[in-house]
N, C-alpha and C positions, 0 to 999 in steps of 0.2 A: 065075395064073388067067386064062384067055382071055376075053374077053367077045365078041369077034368071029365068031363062030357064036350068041351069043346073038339070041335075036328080040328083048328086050326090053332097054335097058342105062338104069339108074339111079345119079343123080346128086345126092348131099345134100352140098348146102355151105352155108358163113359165115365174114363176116368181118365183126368190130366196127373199124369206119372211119369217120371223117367221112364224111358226104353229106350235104350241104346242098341239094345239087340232088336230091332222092331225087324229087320227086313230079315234077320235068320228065324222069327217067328210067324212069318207069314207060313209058309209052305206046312210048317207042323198044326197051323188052327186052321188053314184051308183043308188040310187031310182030316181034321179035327171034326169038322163040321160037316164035312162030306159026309164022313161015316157017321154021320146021325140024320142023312136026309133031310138036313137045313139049307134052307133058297133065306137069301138078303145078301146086305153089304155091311162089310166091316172097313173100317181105316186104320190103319197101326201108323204114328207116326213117333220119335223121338221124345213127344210132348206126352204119346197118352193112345187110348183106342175111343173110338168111337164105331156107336152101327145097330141096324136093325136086323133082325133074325127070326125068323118064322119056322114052325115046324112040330110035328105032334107033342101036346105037352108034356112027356116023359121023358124027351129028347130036349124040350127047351131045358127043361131042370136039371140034366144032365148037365148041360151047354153050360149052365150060370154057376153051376156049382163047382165046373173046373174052371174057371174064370177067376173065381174068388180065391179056391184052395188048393186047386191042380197045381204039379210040377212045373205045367208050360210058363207060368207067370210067377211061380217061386212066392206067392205072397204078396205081391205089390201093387195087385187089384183090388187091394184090404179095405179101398173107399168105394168100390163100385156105386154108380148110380144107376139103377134097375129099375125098368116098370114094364109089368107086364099088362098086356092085354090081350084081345081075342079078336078073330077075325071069322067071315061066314065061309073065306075061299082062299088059296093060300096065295097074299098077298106081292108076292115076287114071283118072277118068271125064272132068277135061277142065282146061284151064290158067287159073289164077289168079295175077294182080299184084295185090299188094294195100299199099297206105299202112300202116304203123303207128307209132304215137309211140316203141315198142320192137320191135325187133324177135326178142326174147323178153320178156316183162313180168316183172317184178319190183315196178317200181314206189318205188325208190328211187333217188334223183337222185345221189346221193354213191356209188353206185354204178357205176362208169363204168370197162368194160373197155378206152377209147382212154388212158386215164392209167395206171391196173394193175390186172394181175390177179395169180392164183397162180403159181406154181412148176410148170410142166409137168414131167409124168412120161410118157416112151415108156411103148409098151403092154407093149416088154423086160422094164422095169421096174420097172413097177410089183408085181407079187408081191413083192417085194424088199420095194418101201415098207408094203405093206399088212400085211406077215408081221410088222411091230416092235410089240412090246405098247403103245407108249406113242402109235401110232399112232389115231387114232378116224378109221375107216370110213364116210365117210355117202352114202347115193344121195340126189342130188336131186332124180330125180325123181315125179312121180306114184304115191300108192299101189298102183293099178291096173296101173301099169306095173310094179312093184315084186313085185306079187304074184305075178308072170309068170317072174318071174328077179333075181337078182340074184349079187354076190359075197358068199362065204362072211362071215359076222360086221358084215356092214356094216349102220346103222342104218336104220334106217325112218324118215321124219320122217313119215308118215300124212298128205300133204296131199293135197289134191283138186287143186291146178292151182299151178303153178310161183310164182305172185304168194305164194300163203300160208307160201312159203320164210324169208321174213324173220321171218313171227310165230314160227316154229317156233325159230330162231335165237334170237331176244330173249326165248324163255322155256327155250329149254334148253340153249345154250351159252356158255358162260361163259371169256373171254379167257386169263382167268387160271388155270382147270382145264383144258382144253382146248388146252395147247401145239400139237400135232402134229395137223392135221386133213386128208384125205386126201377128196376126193371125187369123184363121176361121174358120169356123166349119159351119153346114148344116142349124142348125136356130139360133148358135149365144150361147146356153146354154154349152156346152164346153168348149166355149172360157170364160166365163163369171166366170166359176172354174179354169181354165187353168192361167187365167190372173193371179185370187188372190193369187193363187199357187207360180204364179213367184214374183210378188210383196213381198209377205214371204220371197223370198227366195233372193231380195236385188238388184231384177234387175229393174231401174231408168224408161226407159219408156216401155210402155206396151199399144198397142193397139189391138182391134179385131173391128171386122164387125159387125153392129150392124143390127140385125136381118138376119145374118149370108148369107148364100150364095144363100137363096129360097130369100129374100128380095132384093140381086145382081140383080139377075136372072128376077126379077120381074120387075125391076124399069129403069136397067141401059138398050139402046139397044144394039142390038148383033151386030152392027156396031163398036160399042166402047169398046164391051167389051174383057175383058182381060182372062174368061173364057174357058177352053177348054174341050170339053167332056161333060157327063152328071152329074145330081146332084142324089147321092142313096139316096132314101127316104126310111122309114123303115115300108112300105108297101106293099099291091098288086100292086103297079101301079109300082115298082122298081127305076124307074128315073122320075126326071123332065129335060127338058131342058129350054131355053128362054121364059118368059114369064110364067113359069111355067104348057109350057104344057107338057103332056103326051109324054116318048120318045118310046112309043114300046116296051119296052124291054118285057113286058109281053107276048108279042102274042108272042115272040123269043124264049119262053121257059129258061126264066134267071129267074123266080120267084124265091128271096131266097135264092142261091145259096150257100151265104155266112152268112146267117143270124143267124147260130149256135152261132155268136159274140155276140150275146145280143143286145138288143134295150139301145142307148146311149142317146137319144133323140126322 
């Protein structure tokens, strides 16, 4: 897929990493990204960065390429999770750095994706994992997002915002029934707290999607795929569909609808 005739090229990454210095590195990636005419939001927290970023694609490649090997980060963006895509119109209204103690909330300490998470699955491969009876299917995330699309058989946990993942856990999954647990989320950072969460809490295998359901979406075809519905991105553009193009929903007047839930990712 080209991006380079695109007018508009978007950029959703994260990585769960030390950064201790996360708040002396806002002000240098906010200047950072100003001077490349980049609108979205980033989160730097002690855990890791997460964040979406828009903006001509000479300038997004610029943007990922100090990310990964630039001085600001010294190296220790060495696992970034990157996926880019493309938009018709430039999908943010303007650039946000922002502190957070998570840089997705869960809000459990013993949770911590720098020590473990789950068992990645390519996006190959997963049909494979998902198709095994003894497998349980779960999306993490938001009901609202969920309603929009999801894969075939996969659970609902009905929550409003990503923090209420644990109550849903400690009342409905159980270690001991629940061998084979299989989950996903929109770029994979959810699942990557969600995993460590369960691993804490004593359950044997733990998989999710690695580079979650836009990486699906992107790689596997819509012949094969197990996908139904659309994917909510937590932008102007509302959804992607296959191949991560643009589903409409904007011109449909759905901008946002739901989005009073917080950005999870």
């Amino acid at each position: 897929m080209s991006d380079r005739n695109s007018v508009t090229k978007v950029a959703a990454f994260y990585q769960f990493a030390p950064l201790p210095d996360y708040r002396e590195l806002r002000e240098p990636l906010r200047t950072f990204c100003a001077g490349l005419a980049l609108k979205g939001s980033v989160l730097l927290a002690q855990e890791g960065i997460n964040g979406t970023v828009a903006g001509a694609p000479e300038a997004i490649d610029t943007f990922a390429h100090a990310l990964v090997y630039g001085d600001m980060f010294g190296g220790r963006l060495d696992n970034l999770e990157l996926k880019f895509s493309t938009a018709e119109a430039m999908p943010f209204g303007r650039l946000k750095v922002r502190l957070k103690k998570e840089i997705v909330t869960l809000g459990d300490a013993a949770a911590d994706p720098t020590r473990q998470v789950g068992t990645y699955v390519d996006a190959t491969e997963w049909n494979a994992l998902i198709s095994s009876p003894d497998t349980l299917l779960l999306d993490t995330r938001n009901a609202f997002e969920v309603a929009m699309g999801t894969f075939e058989g996969a659970v609902d946990p009905g929550i409003g915002s990503f923090g209420q993942f644990k109550d849903f856990a400690a009342a409905r999954l159980d270690p001991a029934k629940h061998r084979r647990i299989a989950m996903f989320c929109t770029g994979g950072i959810r699942c990557e707290k969600a995993s460590a969460h369960l691993l804490a809490r004593g359950f044997a295998e733990v998989y999710h999607l690695k580079g979650g359901i836009l990486k699906y979406l992107e790689e596997v075809p819509e012949a094969q795929s197990r996908w139904r519905g659309e994917c909510f991105v937590f932008d102007e553009r509302v959804a992607l569909g296959h191949g991560l193009r643009e589903s409409g929903l904007r011109e449909q007047g759905l901008l946002k609808q739901d989005m009073g839930h917080g950005r999870d990712e």
